[in-house]
C-alpha positions as CSV (number, residue, x, y, z in Angstrom):
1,X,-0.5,43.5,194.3
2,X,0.2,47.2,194.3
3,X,3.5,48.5,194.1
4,X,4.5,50.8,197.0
5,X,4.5,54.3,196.1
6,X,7.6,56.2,196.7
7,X,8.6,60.1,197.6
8,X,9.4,60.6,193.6
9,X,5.8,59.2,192.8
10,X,4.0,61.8,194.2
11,X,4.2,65.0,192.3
12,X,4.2,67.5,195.2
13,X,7.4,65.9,196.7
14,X,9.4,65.7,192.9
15,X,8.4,69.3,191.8
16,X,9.6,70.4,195.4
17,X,13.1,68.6,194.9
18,X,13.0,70.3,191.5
19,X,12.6,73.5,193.2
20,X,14.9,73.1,195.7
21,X,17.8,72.2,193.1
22,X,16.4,75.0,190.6
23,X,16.9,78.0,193.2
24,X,20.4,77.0,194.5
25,X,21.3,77.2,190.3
26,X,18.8,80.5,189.9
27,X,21.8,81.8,192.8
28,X,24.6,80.3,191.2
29,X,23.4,81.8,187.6
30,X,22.9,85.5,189.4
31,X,26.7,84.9,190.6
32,X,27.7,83.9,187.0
33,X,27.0,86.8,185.1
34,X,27.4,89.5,188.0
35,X,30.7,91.5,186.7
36,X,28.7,91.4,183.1
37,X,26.8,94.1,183.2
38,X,29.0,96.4,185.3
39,X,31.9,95.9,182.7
40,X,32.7,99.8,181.6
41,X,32.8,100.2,185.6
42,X,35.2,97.6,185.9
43,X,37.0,99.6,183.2
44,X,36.8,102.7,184.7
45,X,37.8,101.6,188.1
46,X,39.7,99.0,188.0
47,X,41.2,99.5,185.0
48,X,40.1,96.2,183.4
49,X,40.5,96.8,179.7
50,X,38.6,94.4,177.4
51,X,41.2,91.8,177.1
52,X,41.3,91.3,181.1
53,X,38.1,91.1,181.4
54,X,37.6,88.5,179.0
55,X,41.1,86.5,180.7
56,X,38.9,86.6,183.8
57,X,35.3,86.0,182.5
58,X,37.0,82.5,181.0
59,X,38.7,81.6,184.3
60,X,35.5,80.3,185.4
61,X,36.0,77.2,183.3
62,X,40.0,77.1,183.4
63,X,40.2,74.1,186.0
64,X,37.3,72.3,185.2
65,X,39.2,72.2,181.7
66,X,42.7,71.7,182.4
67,X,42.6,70.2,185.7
68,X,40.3,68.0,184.1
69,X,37.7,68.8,187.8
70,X,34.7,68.2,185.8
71,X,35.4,64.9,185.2
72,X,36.5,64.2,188.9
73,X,33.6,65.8,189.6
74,X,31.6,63.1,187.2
75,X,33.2,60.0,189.2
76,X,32.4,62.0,192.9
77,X,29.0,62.4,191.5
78,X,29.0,58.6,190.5
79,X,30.6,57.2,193.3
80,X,28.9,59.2,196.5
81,X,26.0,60.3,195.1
82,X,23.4,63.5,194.9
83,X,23.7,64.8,198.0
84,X,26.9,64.7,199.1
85,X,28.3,66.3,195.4
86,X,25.7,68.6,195.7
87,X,26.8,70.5,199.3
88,X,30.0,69.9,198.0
89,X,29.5,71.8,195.1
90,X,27.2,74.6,197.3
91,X,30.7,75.0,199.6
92,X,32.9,75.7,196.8
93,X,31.4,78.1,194.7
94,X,30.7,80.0,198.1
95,X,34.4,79.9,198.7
96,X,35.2,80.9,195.2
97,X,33.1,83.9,195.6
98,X,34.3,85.6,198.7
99,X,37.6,85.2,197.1
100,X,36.6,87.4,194.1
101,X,34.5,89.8,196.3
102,X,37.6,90.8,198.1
103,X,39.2,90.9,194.8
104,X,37.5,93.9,194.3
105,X,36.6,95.7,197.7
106,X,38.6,99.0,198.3
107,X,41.0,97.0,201.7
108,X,42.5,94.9,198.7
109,X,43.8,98.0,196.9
110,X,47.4,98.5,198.1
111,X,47.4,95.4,200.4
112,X,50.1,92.8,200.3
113,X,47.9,90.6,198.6
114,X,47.7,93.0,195.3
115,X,51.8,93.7,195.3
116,X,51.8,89.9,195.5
117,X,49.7,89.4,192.5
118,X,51.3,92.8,190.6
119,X,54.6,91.2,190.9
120,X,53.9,87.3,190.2
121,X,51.8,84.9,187.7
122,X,53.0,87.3,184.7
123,X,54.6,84.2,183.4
124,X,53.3,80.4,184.1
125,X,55.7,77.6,182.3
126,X,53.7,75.5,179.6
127,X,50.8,77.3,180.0
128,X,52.0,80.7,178.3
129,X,53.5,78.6,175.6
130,X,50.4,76.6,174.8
131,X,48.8,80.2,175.0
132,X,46.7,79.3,177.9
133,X,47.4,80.9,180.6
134,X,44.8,82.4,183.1
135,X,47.1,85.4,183.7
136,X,49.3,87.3,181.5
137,X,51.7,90.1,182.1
138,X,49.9,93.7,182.6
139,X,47.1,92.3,183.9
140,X,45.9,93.9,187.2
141,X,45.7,92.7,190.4
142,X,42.7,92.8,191.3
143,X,41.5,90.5,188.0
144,X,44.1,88.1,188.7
145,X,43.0,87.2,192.0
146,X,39.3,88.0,191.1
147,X,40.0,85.2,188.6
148,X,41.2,82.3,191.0
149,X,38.4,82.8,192.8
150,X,36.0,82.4,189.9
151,X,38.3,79.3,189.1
152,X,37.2,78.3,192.2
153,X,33.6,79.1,191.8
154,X,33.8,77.7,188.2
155,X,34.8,74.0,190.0
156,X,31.1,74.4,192.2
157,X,28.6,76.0,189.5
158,X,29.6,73.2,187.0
159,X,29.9,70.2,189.8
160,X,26.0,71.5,191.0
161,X,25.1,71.9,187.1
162,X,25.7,67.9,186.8
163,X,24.2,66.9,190.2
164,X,21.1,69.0,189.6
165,X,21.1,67.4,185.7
166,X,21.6,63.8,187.2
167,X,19.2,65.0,190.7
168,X,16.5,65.7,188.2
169,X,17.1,62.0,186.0
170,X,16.7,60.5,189.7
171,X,13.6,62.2,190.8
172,X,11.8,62.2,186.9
173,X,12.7,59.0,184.9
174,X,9.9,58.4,183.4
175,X,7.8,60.7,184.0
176,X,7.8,64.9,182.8
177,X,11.7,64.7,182.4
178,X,12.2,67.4,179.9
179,X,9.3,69.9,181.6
180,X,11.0,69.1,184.8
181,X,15.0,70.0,182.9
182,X,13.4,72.7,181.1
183,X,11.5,74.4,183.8
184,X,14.1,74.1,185.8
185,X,16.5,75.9,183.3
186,X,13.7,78.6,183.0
187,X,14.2,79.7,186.8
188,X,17.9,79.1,186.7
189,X,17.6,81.7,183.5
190,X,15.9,84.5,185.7
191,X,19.1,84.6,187.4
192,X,20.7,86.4,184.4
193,X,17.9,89.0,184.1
194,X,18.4,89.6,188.1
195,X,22.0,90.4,188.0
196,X,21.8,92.3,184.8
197,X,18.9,94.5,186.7
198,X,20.3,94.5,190.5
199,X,23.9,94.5,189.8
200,X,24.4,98.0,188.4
201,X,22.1,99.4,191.2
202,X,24.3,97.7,193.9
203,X,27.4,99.0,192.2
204,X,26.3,102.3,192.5
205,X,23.5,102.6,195.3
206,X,23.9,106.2,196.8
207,X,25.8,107.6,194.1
208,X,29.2,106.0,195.2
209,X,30.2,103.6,193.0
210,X,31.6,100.0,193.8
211,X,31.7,97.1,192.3
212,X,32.7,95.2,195.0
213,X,29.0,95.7,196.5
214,X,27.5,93.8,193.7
215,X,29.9,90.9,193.9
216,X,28.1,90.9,198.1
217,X,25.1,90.9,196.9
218,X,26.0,87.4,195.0
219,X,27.6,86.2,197.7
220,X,24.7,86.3,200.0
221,X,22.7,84.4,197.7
222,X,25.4,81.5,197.2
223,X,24.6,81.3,200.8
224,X,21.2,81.0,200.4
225,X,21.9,78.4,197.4
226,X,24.0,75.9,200.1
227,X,20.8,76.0,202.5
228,X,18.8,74.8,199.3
229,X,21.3,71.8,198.9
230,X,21.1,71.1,202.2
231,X,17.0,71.2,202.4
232,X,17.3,68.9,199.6
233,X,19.8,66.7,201.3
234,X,17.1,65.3,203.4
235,X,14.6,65.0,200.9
236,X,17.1,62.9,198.7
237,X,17.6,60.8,201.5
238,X,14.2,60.0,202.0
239,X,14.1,58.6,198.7
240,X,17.0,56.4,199.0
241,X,15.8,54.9,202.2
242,X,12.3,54.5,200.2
243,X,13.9,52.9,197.2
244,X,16.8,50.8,199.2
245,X,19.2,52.6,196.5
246,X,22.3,51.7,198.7
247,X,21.8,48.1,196.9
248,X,23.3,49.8,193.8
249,X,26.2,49.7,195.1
250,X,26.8,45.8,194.6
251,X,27.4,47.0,191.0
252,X,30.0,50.1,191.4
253,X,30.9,52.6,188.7
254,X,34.4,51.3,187.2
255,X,36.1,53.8,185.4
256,X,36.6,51.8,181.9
257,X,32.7,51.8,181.8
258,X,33.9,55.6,180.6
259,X,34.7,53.7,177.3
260,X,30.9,52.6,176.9
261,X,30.2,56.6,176.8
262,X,33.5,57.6,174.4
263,X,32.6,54.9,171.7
264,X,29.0,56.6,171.3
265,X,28.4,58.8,167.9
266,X,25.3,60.1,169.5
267,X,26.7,60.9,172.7
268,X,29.7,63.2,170.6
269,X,27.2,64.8,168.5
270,X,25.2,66.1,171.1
271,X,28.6,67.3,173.1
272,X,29.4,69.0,169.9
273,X,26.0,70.6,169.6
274,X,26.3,72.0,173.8
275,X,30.0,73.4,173.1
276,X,28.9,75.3,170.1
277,X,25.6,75.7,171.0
278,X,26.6,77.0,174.7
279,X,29.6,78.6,173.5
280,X,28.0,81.1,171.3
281,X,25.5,82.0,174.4
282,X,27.4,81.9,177.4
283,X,30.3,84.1,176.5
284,X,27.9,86.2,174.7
285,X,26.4,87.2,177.8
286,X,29.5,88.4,179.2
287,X,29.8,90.7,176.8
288,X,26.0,91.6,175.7
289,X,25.6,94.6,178.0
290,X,28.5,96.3,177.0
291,X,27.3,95.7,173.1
292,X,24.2,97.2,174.0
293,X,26.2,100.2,175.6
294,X,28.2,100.6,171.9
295,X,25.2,100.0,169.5
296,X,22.5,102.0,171.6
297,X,21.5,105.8,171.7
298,X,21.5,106.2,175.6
299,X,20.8,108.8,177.5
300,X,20.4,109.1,181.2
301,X,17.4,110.3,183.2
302,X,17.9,113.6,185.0
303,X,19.5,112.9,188.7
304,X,16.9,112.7,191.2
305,X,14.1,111.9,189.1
306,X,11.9,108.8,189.4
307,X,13.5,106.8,186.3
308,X,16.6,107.0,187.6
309,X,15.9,106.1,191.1
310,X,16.1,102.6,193.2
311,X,12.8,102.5,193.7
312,X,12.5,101.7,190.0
313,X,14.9,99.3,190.2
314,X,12.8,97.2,192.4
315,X,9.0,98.0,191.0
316,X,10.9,97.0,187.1
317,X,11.6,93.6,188.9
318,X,8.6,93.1,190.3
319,X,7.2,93.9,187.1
320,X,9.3,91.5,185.8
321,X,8.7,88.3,188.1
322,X,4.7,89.2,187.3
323,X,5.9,88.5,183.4
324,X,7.7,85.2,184.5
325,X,5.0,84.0,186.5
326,X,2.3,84.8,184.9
327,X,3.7,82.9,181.5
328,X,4.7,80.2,183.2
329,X,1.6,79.2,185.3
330,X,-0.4,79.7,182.3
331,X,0.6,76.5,181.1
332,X,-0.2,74.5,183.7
333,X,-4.0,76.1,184.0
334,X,-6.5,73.9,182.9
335,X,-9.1,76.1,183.0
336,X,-9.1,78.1,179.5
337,X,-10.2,81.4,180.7
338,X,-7.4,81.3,183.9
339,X,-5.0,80.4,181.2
340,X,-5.7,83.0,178.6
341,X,-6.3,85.8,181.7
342,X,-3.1,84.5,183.0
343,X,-1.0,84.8,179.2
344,X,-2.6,88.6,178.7
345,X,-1.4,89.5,182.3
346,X,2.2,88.1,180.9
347,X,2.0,90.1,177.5
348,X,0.6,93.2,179.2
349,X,3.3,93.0,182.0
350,X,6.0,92.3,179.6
351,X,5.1,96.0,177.5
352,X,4.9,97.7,180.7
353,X,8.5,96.5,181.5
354,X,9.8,97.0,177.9
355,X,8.6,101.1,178.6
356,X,10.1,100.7,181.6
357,X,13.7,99.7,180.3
358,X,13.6,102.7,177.5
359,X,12.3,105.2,180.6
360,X,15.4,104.3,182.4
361,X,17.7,104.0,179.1
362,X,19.7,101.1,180.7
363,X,21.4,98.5,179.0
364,X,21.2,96.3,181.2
365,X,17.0,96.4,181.9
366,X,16.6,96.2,178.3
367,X,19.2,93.1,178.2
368,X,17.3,91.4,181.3
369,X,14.0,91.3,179.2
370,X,16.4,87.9,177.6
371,X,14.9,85.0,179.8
372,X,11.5,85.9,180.3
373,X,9.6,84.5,176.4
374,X,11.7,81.2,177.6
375,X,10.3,81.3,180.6
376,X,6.4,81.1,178.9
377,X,7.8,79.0,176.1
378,X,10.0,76.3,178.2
379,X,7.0,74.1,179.6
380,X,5.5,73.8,176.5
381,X,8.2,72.6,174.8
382,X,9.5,70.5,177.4
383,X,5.9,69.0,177.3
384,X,6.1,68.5,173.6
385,X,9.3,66.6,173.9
386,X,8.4,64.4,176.9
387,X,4.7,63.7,175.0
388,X,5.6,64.0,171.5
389,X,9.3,63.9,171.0
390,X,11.1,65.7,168.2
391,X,14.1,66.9,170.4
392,X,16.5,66.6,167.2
393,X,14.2,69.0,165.2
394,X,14.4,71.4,168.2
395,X,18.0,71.6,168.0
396,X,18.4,72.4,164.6
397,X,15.5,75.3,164.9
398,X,17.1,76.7,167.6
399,X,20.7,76.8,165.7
400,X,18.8,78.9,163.0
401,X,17.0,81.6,165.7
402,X,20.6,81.6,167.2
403,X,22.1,82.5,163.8
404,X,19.5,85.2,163.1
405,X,19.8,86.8,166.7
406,X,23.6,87.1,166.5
407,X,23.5,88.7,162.8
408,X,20.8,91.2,163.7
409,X,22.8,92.5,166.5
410,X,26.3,92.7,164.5
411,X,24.8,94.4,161.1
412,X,21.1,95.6,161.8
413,X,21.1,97.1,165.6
414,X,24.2,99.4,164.3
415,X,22.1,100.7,161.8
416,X,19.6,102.4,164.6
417,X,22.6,104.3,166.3
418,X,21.1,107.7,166.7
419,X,17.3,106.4,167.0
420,X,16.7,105.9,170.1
421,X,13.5,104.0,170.0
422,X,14.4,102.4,166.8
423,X,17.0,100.9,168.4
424,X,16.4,100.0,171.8
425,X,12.8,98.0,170.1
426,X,14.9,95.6,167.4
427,X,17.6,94.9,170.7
428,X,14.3,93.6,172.9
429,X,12.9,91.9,170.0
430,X,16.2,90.0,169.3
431,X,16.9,89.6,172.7
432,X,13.5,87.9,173.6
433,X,14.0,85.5,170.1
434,X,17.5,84.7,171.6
435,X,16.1,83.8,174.8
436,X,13.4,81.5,173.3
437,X,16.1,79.6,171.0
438,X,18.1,78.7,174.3
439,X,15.1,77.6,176.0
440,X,15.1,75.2,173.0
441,X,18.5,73.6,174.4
442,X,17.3,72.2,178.2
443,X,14.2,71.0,176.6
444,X,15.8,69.0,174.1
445,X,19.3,68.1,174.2
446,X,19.7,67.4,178.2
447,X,16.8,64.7,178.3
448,X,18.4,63.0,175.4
449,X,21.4,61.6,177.1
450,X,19.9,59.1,179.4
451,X,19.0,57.8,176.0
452,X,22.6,57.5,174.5
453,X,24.1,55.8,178.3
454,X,23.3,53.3,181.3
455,X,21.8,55.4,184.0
456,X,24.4,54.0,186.2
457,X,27.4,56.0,184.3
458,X,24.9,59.1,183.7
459,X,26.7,61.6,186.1
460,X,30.0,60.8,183.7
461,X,28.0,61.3,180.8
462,X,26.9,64.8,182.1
463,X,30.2,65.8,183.3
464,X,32.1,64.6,180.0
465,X,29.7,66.6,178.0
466,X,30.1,69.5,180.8
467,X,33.9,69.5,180.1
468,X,33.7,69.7,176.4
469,X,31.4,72.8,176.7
470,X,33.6,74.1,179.4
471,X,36.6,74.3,176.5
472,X,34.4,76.8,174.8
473,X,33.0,78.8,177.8
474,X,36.8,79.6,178.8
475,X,38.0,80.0,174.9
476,X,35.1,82.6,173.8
477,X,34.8,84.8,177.0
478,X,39.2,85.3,176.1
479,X,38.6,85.4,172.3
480,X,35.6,87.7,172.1
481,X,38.2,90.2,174.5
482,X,41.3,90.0,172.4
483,X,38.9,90.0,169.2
484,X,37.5,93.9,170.6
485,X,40.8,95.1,171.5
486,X,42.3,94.2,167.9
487,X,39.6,95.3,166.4
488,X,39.1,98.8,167.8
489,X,42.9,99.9,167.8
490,X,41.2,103.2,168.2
491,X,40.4,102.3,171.6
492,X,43.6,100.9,172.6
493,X,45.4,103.9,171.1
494,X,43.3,107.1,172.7
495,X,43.2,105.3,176.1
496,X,47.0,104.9,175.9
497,X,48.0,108.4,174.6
498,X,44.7,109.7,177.4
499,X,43.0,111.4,174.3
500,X,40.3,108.8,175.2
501,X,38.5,108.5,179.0
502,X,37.9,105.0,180.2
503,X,34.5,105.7,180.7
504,X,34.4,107.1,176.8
505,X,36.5,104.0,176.0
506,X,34.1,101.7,177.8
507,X,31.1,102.4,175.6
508,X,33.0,102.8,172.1
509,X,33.5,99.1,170.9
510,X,32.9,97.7,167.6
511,X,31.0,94.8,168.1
512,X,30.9,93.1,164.4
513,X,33.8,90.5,164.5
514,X,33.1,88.8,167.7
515,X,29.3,88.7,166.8
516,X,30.2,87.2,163.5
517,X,32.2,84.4,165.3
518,X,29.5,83.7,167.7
519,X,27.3,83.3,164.7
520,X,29.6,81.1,162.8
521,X,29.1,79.0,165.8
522,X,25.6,78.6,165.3
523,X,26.3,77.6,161.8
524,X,28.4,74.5,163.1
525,X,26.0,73.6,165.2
526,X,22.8,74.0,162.7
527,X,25.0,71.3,160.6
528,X,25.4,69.1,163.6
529,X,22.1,69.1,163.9
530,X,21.5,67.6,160.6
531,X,23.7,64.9,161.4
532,X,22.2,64.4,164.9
533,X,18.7,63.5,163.1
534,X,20.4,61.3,160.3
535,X,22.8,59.4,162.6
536,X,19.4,59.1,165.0
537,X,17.4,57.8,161.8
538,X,19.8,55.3,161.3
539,X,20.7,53.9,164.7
540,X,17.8,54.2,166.4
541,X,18.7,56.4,169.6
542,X,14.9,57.3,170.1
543,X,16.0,61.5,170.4
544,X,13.1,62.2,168.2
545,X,10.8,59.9,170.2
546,X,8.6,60.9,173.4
547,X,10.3,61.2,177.1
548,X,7.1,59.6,178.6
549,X,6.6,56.0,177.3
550,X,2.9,54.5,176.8
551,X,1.5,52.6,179.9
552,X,1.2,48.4,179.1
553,X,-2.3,48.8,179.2
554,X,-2.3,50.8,176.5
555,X,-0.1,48.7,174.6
556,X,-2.1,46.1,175.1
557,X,-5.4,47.6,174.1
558,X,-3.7,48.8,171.0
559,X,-2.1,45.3,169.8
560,X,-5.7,44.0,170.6
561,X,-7.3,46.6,168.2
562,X,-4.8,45.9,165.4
563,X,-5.0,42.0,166.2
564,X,-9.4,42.1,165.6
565,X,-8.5,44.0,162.2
């Protein structure tokens, strides 16, 4: 008798969920990361210094630490599923958002709003004690309520990074689990090179500058991102009333099945291993523009030529999706000579938009360049993983890329200052390496948890291991700030006694100490690592073995074999 074949066995309808959930987090991603690159505007306009920005980078994650949301948002996921938790989380992060666009539109200068926030949250009991505190005194207006709404959005972009993690389990058990995780990572990732290219040009399309008008641009795509959820709503659904899923609810999550998750070695290794692992990327990207800004030899086309026009904006970005796709598709060509047309197209594309980035002499075009070797590089080692296994060995050779990339920016990219070529080829060289060791992450550490828990507790087991990264994605974005200011008092000092502009200010940090910590963090987690594999050896999790088990037939054909020997 044949088994009835479901929505999730066909491969059209599961790569469509996948793609559904992917672009709703390539939006969220763009939304992430859109004040990073238009920092020394911030700065200039706003008068974020670095230690504000960095308070209000970190407020992303501040509730989801301390209000302990993530792990609320691990029982919601639990208790009322996929969909629901994923429009949930689409609704928030919208509302989050147009709280920190108006944050920074010109109608909340001088409004009741920003004499309200002048004149309050200076000083929150406990939290200023504990040295916690999203706010301090001095900080402007317009980043303390630009940060409650990216407390806000932080709440959504972490509950959808959990429902998409445990949307993906659902639709790929046992099947191309860590291709699916890995790919979907890869597109999520674009959403970083789009904001570091689109954001500056929104911020100062016409030659008027405002940040505001980036933060829109994000907006409208978070709106795009809750139509995804919903799309997939319906797909989901279709599933469930395909696989009679509502009879899992004669065995209901209990919350000391949490216990089953917190007694797991494994399970606190790999945590570990995201919150240092994530921690030393994350933040970094905050921050990676600006670094580029300090360490490079920059100078500006001529106004009203072709480089430093919108148009090349958009034809760099094509240029760029060309790269992505090209790489991407390649893997999945069967045909040798598509394949190898398809990974010249990629190399060749990824040159031209390399010359590109120098012709314009922009920061953050040459920073953007940071997802797309993942991108090629993410199937292929999500298919190793799901067909060969070895996701242990991956973590611990992406610790050592990470470690390299974050040394060559603090003590070799200085080096090039007054090379203009010299240095802007070692930043896309490390850049692209740093992008390929995080592609290493998704492929490897996410597909090992269903391994280490029950599926049914799986959306705790993300959110748990979501929270304890979430500690170090509000910690670095604060520490890497007050790290610059302490280090460069020669900032602080000329911008306080005006022998320093903001804009010269914005673009004269030291970068060595917070790259040192970041890569001190790598360090921890290349020695997790090691402990991952022995701990692994010894119990038996199965995190170096294959994603995609052997068919019975197989199994049989092979115990046959060895039986007639």
């Amino acid at each position: 008798m044949t088994a009835k074949q479901v929505l999730s066995d066909k491969a059209w309808a599961r790569w469509t969920a996948l793609g559904l959930l992917a672009f709703a987090m390539f939006c969220s991603y763009i939304f992430m990361d859109i004040l990073s690159p238009i920092k020394d505007l911030l700065q200039s306009t706003r008068g974020w210094d670095s230690t504000a920005f960095g308070t209000m980078q970190g407020s992303e994650t501040f509730l989801n630490v301390f209000i302990f949301f993530l792990i609320f948002a691990g029982i919601i996921l639990d208790k009322m599923g996929v969909r629901f938790t994923a429009i949930l989380s689409g609704a928030v992060m919208l509302v989050g958002a147009v709280i920190n666009w108006y944050a920074l539109t010109d109608a909340f200068i001088g409004s009741g709003l920003d004499r309200w926030f002048t004149d309050n949250l200076n000083y929150i009991p406990g939290f200023d004690e504990l040295g916690i505190s999203p706010f301090y005194k001095g900080m402007p207006a317009s980043a303390k309520l630009s940060a409650v709404g990216f407390m806000i959005f932080g709440c959504g972009v972490e509950m959808a990074g959990i429902t998409v993690s445990r949307g993906i389990v659902k639709w790929f058990k046992g099947r191309e689990m860590a291709l699916a995780m890995g790919s979907e990572m890869a597109l999520a990732r674009l959403g970083v090179a789009t904001c570091m290219i689109f954001s500056p040009m929104f911020a100062e399309l016409g030659g008027d500058i405002s940040v505001s008008r980036s933060v829109a641009f994000g907006v409208v795509l978070l709106m795009i991102a809750l139509i995804m959820f919903i799309v997939y709503f319906f797909m989901d659904r279709t599933l469930d009333e395909q696989t009679h899923a509502e009879e899992e609810k004669d065995d209901p999550f209990r919350l000391r099945d949490l216990g089953k998750i917190l007694t797991s070695s494994g399970f606190w290794i790999v945590a570990l291993l995201c919150v240092l692992y994530y921690s030393a990327i994350f933040p970094f990207q905050k921050y990676a523009v600006n670094m580029l800004q300090c360490n490079l030899t920059l100078t500006l086309p001529a106004e009203g030529s072709f480089w430093a026009s919108d148009s090349v904006t958009v034809i760099q970005y094509l240029v760029m999706i060309v790269v992505a796709g090209a790489a991407f598709a390649s893997n999945f060509s069967k045909n040798r000579t598509l394949k190898y047309s398809m990974l010249a197209l990629a190399v060749v594309s990824l040159v031209a938009y390399c010359v590109m980035g120098y012709m314009r002499q922009s920061a953050s075009a040459i920073f953007a360049v940071f997802p797309l070797l993942a991108v090629g590089i993410t199937p292929i080692l999500g298919n190793y993983v799901d067909y060969k296994g070895k996701a242990a060995s991956m973590l611990v050779i992406g610790s050592l890329l990470l470690i390299a990339c974050h040394l060559t920016f603090a003590f070799v990219l200085p080096m090039f200052k007054g090379s203009d070529m010299g240095g802007v080829i070692v930043a896309y060289l490390t850049i692209l390496v740093l992008g390929a060791s995080f592609s290493l992450v998704p492929a490897s550490l996410w597909p090992s948890v269903p391994k280490l828990v029950d599926s049914k507790i799986i959306g705790s087991a993300y959110a748990l291991i979501f929270w304890i990264q979430n500690i170090g994605l509000w910690l670095f974005p604060l520490l890497i700030g007050k790290v610059l200011d302490n280090t460069n008092p020669q900032v602080v000092q000329g911008l306080a006694d005006g022998t320093m502009t903001p804009e010269q200010a914005a673009v004269s940090y030291n970068y060595t100490a917070p790259l040192v910590m970041l890569a001190c963090l790598g360090v921890a987690a290349l020695l997790l690592g090691f402990v991952l594999k022995v701990i692994d050896r010894k119990k038996g999790l199965g995190l170096e073995l294959p994603n995609i088990k052997q068919p019975q037939t197989e199994i049989l054909e092979s115990e046959a074999v060895s039986a007639e020997e």
